[in-house]
Gaussian input, Z-matrix of N, CA and C with variables (Angstrom, degrees):
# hf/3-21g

backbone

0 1
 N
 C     1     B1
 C     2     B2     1     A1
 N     3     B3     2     A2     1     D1
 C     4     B4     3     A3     2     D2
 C     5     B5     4     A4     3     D3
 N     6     B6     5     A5     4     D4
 C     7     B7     6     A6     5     D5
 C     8     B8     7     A7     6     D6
 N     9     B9     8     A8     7     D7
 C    10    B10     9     A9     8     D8
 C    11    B11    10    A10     9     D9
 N    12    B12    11    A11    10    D10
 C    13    B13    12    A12    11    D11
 C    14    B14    13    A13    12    D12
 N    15    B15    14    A14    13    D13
 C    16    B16    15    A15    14    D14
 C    17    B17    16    A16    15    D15
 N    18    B18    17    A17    16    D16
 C    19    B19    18    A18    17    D17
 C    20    B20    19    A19    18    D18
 N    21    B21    20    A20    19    D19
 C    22    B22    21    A21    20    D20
 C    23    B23    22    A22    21    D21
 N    24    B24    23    A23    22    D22
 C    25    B25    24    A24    23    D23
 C    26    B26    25    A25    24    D24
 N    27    B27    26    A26    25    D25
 C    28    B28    27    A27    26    D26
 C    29    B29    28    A28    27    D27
 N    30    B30    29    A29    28    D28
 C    31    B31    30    A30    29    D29
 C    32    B32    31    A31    30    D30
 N    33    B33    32    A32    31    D31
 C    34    B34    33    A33    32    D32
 C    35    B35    34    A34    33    D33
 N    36    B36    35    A35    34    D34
 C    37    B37    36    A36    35    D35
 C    38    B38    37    A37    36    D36
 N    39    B39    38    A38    37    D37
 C    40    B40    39    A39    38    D38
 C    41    B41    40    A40    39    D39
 N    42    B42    41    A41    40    D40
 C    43    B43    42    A42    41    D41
 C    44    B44    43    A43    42    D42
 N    45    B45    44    A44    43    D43
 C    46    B46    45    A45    44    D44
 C    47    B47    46    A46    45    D45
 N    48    B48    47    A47    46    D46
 C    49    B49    48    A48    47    D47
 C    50    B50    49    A49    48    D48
 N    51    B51    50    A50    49    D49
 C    52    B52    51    A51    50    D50
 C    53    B53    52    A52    51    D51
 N    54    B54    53    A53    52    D52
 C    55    B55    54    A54    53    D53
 C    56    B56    55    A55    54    D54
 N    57    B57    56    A56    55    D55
 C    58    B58    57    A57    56    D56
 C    59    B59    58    A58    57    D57
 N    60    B60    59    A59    58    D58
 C    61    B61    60    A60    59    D59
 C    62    B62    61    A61    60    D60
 N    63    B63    62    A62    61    D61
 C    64    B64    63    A63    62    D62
 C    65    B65    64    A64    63    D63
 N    66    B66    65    A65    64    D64
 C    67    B67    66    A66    65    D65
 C    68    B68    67    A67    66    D66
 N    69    B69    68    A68    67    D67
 C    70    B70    69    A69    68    D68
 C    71    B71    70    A70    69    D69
 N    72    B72    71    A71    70    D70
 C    73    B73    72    A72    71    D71
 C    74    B74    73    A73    72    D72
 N    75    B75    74    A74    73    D73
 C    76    B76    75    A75    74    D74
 C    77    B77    76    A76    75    D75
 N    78    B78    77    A77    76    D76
 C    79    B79    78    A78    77    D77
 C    80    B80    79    A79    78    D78
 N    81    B81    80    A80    79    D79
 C    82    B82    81    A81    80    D80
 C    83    B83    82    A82    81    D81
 N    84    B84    83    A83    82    D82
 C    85    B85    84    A84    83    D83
 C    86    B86    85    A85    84    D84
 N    87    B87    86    A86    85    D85
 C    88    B88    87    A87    86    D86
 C    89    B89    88    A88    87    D87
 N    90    B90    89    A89    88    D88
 C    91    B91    90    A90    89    D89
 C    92    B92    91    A91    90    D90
 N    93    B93    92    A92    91    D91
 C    94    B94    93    A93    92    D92
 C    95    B95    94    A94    93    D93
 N    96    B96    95    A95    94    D94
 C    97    B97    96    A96    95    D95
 C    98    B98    97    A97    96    D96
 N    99    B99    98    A98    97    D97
 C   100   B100    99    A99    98    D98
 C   101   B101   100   A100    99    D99
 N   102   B102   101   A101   100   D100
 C   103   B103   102   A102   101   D101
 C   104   B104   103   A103   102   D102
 N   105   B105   104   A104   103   D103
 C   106   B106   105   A105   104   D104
 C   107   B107   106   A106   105   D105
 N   108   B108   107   A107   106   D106
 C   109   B109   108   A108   107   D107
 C   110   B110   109   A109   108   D108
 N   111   B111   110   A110   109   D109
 C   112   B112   111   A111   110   D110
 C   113   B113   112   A112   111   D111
 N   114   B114   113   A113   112   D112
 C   115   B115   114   A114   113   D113
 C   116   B116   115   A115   114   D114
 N   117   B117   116   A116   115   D115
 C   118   B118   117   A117   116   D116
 C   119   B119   118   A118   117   D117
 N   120   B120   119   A119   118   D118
 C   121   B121   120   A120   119   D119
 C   122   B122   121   A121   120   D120
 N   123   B123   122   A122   121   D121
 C   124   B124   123   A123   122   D122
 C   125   B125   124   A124   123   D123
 N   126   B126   125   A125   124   D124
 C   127   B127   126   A126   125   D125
 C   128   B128   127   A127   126   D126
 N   129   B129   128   A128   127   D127
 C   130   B130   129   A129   128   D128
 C   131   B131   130   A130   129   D129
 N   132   B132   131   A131   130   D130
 C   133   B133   132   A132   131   D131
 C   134   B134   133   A133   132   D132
 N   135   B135   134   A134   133   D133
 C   136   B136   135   A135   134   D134
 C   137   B137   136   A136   135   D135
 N   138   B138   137   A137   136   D136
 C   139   B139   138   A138   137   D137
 C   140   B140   139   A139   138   D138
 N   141   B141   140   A140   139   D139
 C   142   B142   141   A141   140   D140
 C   143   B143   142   A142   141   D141
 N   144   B144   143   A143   142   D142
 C   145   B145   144   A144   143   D143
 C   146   B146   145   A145   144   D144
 N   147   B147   146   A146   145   D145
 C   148   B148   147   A147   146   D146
 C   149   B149   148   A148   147   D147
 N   150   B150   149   A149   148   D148
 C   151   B151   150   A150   149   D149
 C   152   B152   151   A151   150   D150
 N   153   B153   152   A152   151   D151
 C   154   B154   153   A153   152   D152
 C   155   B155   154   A154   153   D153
 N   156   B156   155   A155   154   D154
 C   157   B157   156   A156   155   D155
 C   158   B158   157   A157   156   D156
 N   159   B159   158   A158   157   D157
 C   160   B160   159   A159   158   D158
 C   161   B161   160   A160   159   D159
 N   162   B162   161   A161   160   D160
 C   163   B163   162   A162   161   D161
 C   164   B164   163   A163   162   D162
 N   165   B165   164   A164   163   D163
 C   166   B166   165   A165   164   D164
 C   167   B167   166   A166   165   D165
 N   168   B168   167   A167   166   D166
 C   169   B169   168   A168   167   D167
 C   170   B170   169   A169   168   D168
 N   171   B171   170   A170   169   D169
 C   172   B172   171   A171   170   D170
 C   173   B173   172   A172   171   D171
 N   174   B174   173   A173   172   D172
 C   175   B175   174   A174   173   D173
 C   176   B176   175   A175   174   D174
 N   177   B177   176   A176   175   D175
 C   178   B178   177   A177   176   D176
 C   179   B179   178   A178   177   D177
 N   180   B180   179   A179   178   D178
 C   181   B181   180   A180   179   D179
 C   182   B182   181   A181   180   D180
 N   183   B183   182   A182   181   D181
 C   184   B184   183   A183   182   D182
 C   185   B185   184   A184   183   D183
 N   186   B186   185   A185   184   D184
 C   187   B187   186   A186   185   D185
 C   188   B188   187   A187   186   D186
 N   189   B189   188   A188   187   D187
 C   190   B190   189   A189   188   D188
 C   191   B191   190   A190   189   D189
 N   192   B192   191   A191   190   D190
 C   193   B193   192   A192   191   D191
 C   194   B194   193   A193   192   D192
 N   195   B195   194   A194   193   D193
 C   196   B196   195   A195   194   D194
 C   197   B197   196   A196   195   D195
 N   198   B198   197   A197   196   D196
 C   199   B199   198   A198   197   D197
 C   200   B200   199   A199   198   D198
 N   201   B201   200   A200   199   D199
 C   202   B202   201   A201   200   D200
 C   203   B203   202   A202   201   D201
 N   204   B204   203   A203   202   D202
 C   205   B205   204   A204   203   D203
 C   206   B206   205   A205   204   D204
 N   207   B207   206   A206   205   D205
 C   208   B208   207   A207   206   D206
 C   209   B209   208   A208   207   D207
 N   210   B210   209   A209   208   D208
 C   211   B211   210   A210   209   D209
 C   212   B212   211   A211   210   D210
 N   213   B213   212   A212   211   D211
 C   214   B214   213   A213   212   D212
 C   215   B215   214   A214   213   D213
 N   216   B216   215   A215   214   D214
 C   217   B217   216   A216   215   D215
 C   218   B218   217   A217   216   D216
 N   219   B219   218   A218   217   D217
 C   220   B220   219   A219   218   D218
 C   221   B221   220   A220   219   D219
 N   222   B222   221   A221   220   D220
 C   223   B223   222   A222   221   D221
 C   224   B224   223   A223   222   D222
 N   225   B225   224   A224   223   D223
 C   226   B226   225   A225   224   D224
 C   227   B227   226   A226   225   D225
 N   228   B228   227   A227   226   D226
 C   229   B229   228   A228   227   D227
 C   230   B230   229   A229   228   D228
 N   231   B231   230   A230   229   D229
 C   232   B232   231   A231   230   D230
 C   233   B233   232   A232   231   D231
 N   234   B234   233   A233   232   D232
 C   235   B235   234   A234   233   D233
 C   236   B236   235   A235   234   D234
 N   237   B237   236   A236   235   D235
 C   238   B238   237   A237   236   D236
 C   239   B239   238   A238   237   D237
 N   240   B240   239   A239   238   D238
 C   241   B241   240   A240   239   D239
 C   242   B242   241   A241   240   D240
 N   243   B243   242   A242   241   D241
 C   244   B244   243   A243   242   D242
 C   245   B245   244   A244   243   D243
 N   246   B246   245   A245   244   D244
 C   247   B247   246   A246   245   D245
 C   248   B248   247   A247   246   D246
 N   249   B249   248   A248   247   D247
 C   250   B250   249   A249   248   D248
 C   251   B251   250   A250   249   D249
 N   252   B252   251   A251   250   D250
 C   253   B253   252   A252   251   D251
 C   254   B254   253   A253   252   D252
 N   255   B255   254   A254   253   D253
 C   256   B256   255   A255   254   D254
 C   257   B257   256   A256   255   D255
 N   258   B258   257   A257   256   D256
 C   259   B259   258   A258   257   D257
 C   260   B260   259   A259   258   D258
 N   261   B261   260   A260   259   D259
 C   262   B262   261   A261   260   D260
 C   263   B263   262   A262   261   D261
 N   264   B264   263   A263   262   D262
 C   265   B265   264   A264   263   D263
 C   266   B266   265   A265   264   D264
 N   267   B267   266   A266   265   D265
 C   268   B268   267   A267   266   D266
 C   269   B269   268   A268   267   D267
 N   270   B270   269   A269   268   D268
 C   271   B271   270   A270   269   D269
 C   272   B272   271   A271   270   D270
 N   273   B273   272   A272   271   D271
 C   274   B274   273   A273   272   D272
 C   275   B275   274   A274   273   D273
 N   276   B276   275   A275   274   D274
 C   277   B277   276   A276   275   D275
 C   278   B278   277   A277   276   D276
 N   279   B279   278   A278   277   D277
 C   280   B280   279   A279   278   D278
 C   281   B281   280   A280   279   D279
 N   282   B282   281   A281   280   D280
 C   283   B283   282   A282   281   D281
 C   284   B284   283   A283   282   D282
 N   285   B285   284   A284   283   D283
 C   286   B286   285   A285   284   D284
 C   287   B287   286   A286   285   D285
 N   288   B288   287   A287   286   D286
 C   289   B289   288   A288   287   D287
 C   290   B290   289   A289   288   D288
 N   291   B291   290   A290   289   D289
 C   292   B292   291   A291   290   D290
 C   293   B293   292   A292   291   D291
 N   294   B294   293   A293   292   D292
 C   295   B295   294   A294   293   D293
 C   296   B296   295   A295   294   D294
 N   297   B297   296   A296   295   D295
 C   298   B298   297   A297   296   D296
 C   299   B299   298   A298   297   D297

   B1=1.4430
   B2=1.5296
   B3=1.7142
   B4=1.0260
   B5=1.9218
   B6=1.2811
   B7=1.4503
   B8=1.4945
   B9=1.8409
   B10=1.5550
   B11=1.8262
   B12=1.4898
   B13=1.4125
   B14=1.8983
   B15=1.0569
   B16=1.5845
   B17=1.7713
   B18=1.3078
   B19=2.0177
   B20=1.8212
   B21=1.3450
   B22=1.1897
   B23=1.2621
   B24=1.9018
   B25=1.1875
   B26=1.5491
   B27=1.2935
   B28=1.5213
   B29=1.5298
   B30=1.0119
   B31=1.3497
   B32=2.2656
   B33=0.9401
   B34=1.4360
   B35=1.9176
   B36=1.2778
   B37=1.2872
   B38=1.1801
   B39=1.2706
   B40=1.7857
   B41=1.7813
   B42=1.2291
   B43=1.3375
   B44=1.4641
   B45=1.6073
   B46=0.9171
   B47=1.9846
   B48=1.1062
   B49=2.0051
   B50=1.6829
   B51=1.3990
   B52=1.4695
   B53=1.4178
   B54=0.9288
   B55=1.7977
   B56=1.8052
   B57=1.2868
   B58=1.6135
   B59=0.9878
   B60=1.6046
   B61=1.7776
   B62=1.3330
   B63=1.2310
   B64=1.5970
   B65=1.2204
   B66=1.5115
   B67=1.3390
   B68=2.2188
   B69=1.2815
   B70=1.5927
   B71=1.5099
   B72=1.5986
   B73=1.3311
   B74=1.0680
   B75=1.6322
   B76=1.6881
   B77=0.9805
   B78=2.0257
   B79=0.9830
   B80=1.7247
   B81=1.2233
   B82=1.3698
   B83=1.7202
   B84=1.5430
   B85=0.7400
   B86=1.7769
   B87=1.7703
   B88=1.2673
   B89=1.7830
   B90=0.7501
   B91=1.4180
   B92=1.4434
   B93=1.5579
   B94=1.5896
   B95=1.7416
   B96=1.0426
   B97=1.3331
   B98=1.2181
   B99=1.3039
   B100=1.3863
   B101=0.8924
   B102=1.1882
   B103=1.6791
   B104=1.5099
   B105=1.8553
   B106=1.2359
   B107=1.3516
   B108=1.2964
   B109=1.8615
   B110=1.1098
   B111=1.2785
   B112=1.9581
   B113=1.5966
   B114=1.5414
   B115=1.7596
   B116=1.3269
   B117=1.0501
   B118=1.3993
   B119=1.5746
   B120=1.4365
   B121=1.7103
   B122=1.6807
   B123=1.2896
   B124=1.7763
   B125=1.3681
   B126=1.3531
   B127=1.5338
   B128=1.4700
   B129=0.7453
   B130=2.0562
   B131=1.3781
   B132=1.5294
   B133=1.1189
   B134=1.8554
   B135=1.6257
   B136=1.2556
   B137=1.5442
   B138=1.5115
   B139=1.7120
   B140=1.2579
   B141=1.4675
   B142=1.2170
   B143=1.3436
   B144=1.4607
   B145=1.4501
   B146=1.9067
   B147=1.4729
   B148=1.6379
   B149=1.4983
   B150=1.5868
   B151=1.7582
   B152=1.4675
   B153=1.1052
   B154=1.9676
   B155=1.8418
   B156=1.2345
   B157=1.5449
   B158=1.5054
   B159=1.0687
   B160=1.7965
   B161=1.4771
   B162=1.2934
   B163=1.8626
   B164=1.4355
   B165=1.0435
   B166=1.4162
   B167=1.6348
   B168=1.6367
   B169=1.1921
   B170=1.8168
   B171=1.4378
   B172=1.4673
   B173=1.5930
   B174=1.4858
   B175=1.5165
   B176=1.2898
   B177=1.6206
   B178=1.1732
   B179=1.8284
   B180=1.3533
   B181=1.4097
   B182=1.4599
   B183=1.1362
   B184=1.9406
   B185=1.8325
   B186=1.2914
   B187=1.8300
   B188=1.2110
   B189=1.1089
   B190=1.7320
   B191=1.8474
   B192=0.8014
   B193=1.6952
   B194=1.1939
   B195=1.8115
   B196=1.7367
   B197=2.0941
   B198=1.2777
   B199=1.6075
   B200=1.4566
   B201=1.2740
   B202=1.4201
   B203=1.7053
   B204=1.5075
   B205=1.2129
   B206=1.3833
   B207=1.8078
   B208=1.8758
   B209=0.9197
   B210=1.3100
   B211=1.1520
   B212=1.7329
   B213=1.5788
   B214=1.4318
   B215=1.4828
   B216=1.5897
   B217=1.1934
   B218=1.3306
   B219=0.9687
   B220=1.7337
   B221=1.5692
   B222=1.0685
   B223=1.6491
   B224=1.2704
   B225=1.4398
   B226=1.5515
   B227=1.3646
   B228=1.0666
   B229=2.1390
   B230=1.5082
   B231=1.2602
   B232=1.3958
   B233=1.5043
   B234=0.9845
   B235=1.8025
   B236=2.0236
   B237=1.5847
   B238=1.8273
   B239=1.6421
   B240=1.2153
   B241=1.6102
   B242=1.9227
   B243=1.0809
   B244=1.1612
   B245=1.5073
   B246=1.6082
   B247=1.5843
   B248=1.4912
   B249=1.9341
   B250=1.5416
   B251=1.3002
   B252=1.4642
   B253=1.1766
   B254=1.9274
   B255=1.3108
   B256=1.2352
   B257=2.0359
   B258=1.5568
   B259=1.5687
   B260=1.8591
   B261=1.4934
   B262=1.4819
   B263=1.2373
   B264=1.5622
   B265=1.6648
   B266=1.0408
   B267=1.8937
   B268=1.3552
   B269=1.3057
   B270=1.1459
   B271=1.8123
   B272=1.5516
   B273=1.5797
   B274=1.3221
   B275=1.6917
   B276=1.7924
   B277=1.5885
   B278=1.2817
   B279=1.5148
   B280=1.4676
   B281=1.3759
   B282=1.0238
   B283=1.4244
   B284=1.6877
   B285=1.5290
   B286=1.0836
   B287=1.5757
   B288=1.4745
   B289=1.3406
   B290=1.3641
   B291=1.2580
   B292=1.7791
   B293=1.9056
   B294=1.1178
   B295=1.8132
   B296=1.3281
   B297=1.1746
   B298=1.7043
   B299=1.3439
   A1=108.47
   A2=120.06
   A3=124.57
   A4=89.63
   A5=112.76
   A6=125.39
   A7=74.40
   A8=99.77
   A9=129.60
   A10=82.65
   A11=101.67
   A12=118.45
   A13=97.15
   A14=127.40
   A15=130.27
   A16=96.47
   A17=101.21
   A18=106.92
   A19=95.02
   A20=126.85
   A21=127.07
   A22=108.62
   A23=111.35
   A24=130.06
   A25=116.05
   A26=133.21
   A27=130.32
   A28=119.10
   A29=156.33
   A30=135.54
   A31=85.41
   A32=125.05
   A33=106.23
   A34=124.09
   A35=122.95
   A36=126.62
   A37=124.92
   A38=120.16
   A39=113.97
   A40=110.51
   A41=100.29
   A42=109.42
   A43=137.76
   A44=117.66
   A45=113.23
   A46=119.45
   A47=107.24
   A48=99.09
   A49=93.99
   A50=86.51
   A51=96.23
   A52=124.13
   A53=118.22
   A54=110.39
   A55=92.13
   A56=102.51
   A57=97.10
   A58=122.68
   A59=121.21
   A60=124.09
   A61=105.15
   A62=112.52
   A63=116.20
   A64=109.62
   A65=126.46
   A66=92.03
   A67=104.27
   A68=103.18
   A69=105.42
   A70=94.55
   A71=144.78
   A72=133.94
   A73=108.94
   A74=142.06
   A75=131.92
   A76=110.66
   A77=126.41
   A78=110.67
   A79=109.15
   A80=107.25
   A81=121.45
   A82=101.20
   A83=128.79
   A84=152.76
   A85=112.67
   A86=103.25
   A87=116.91
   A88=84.43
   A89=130.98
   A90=116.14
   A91=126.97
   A92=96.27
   A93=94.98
   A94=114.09
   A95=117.58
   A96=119.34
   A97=97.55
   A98=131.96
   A99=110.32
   A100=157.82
   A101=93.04
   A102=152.14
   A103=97.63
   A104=111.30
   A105=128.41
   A106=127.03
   A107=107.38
   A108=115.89
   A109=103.05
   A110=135.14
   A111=126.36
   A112=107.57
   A113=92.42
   A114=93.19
   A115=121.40
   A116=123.13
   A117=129.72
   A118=94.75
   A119=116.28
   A120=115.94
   A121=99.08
   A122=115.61
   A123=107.20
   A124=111.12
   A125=126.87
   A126=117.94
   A127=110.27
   A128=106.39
   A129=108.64
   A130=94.64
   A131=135.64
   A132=121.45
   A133=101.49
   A134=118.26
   A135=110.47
   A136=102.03
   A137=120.57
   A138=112.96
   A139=99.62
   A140=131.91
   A141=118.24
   A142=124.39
   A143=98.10
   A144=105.06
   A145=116.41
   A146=92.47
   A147=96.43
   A148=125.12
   A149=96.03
   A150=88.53
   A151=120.64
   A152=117.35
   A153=108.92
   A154=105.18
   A155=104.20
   A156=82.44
   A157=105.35
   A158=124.90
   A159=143.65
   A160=118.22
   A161=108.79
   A162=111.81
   A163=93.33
   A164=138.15
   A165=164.36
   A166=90.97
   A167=125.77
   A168=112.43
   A169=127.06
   A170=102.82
   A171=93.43
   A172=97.01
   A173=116.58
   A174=131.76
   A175=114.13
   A176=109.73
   A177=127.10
   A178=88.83
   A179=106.40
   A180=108.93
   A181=132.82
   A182=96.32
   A183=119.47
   A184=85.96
   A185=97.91
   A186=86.87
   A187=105.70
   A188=135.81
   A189=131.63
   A190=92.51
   A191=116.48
   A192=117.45
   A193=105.19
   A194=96.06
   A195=128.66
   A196=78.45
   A197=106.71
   A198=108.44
   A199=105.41
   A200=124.54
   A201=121.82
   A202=113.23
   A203=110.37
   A204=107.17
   A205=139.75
   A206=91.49
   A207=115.45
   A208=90.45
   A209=144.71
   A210=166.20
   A211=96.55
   A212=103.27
   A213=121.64
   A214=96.18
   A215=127.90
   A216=118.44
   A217=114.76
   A218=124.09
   A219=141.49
   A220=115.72
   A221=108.81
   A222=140.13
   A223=114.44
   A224=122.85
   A225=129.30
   A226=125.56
   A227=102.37
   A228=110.13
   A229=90.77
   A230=115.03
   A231=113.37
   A232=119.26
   A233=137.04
   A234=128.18
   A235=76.81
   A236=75.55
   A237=68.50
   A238=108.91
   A239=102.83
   A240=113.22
   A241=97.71
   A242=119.70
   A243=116.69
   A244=119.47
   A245=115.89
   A246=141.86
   A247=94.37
   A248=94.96
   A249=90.98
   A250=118.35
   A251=147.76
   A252=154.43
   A253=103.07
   A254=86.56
   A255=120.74
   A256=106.11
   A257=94.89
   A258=130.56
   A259=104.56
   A260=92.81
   A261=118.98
   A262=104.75
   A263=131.24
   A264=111.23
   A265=165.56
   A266=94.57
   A267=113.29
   A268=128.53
   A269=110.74
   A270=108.08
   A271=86.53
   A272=133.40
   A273=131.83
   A274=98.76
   A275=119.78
   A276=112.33
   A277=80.99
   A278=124.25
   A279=124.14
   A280=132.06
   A281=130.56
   A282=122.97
   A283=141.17
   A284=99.27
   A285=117.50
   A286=120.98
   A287=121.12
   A288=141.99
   A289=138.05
   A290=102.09
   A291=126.61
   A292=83.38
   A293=123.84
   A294=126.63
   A295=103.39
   A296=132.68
   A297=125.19
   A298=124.28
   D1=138.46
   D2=-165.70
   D3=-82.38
   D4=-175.97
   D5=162.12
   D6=-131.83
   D7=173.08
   D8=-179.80
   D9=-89.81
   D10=149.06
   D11=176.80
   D12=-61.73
   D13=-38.94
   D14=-163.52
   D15=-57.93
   D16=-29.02
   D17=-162.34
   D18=-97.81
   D19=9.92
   D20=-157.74
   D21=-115.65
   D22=-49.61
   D23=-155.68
   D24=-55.43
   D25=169.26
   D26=-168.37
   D27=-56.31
   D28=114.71
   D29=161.04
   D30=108.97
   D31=-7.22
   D32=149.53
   D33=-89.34
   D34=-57.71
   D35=153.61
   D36=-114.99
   D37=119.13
   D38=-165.09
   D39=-90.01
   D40=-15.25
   D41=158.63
   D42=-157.75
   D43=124.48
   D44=-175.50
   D45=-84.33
   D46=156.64
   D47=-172.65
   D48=-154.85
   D49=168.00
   D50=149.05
   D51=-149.41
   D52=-165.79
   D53=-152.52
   D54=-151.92
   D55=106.51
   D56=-179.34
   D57=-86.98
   D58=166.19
   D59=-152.22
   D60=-78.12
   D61=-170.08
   D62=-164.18
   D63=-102.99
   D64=149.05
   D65=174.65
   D66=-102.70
   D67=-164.71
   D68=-151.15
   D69=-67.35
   D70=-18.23
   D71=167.43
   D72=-65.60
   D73=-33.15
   D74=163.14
   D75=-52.21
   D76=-49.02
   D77=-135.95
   D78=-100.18
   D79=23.62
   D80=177.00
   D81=-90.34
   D82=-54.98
   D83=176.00
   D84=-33.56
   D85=-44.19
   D86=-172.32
   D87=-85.96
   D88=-84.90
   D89=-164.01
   D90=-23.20
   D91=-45.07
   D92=177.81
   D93=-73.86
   D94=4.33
   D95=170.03
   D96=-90.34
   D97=-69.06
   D98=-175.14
   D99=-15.87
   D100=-57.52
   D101=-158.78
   D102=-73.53
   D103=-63.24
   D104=159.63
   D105=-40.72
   D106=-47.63
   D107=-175.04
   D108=-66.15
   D109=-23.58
   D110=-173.19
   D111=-125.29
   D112=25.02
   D113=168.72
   D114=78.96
   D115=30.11
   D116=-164.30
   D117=-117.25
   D118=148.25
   D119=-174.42
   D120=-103.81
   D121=98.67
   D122=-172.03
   D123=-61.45
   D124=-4.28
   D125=173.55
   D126=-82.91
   D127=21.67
   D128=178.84
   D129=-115.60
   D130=-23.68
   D131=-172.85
   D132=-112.96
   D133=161.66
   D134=-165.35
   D135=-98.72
   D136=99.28
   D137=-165.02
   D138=-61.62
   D139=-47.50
   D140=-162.40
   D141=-53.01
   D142=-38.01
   D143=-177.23
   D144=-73.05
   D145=-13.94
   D146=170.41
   D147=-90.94
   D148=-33.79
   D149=162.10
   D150=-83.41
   D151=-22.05
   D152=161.15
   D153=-48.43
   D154=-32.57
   D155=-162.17
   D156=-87.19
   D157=-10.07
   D158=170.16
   D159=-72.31
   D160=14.89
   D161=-173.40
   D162=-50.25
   D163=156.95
   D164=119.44
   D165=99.19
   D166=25.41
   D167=155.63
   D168=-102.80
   D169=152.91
   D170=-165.99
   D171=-95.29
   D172=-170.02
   D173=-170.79
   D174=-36.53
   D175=-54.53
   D176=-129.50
   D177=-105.55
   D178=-18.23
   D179=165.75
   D180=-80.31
   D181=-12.11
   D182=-167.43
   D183=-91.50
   D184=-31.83
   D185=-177.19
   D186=-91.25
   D187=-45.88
   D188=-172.88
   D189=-67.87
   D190=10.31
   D191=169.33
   D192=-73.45
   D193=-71.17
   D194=-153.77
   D195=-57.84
   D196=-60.62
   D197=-150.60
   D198=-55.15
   D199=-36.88
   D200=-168.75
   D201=-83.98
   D202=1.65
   D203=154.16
   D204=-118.94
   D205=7.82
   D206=148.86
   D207=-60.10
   D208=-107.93
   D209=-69.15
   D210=-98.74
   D211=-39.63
   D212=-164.32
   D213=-76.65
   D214=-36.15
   D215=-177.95
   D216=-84.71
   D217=-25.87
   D218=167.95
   D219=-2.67
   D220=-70.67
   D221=-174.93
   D222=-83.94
   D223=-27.75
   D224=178.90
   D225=-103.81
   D226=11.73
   D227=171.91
   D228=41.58
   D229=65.82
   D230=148.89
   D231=-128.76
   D232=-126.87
   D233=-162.74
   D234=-163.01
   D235=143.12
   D236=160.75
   D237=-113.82
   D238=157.32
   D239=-144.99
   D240=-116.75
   D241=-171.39
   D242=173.93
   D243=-107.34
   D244=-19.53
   D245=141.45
   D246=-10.47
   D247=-85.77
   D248=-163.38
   D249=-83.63
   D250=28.07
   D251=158.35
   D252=-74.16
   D253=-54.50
   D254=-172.79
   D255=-43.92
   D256=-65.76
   D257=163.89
   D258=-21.31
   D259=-77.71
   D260=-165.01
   D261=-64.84
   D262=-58.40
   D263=154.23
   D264=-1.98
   D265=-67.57
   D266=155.67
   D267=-72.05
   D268=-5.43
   D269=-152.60
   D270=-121.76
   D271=-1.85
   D272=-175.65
   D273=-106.05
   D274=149.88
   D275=-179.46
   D276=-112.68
   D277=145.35
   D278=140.66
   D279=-52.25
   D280=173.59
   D281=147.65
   D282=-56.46
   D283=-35.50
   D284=163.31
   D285=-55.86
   D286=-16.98
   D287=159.28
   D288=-84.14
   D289=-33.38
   D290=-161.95
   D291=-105.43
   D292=-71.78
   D293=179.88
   D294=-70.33
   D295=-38.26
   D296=-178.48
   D297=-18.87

């Protein structure tokens, strides 16, 4: 992917990189943080089976996962389940997919 020369030029980013994805032993790790940070007990949910479904997602995607199905249970007095973790995963592309 190009950037516009204006986002390129000297003294705006002095370096561009990238930082490759995780593979599925991190990305268990990131869930249970999540998972952890908003009170959730990650041994009720099956990580493995949630970071398999996250291939080519990075950190910050594994959380806007977990969050958008807080958020989803919020209002509906339900429990969040591993279904819809599960749900939101599959049905979300990373970047690593969509820019790949």
């Amino acid at each position: 992917m190009a950037l516009p020369p204006e986002l390129v030029h000297k003294g705006r980013l002095d370096a561009i990189f990238f930082g490759d994805l995780f593979s599925l032993p991190i990305r268990e790790p990131i869930f249970r943080i999540h998972l952890s940070n908003r009170k959730y007990v990650p041994e009720q949910f099956n990580l493995k089976l949630l970071a398999e479904a996250c291939e080519g997602f990075p950190g910050a995607g594994i959380e806007q996962a977990v969050l958008l199905k807080i958020y989803a249970v919020l209002g509906h007095d339900k429990p969040l389940d591993e279904a819809m973790l599960l749900h939101e995963s599959t049905n979300t592309y990373p970047l690593s997919v969509t820019r790949g």
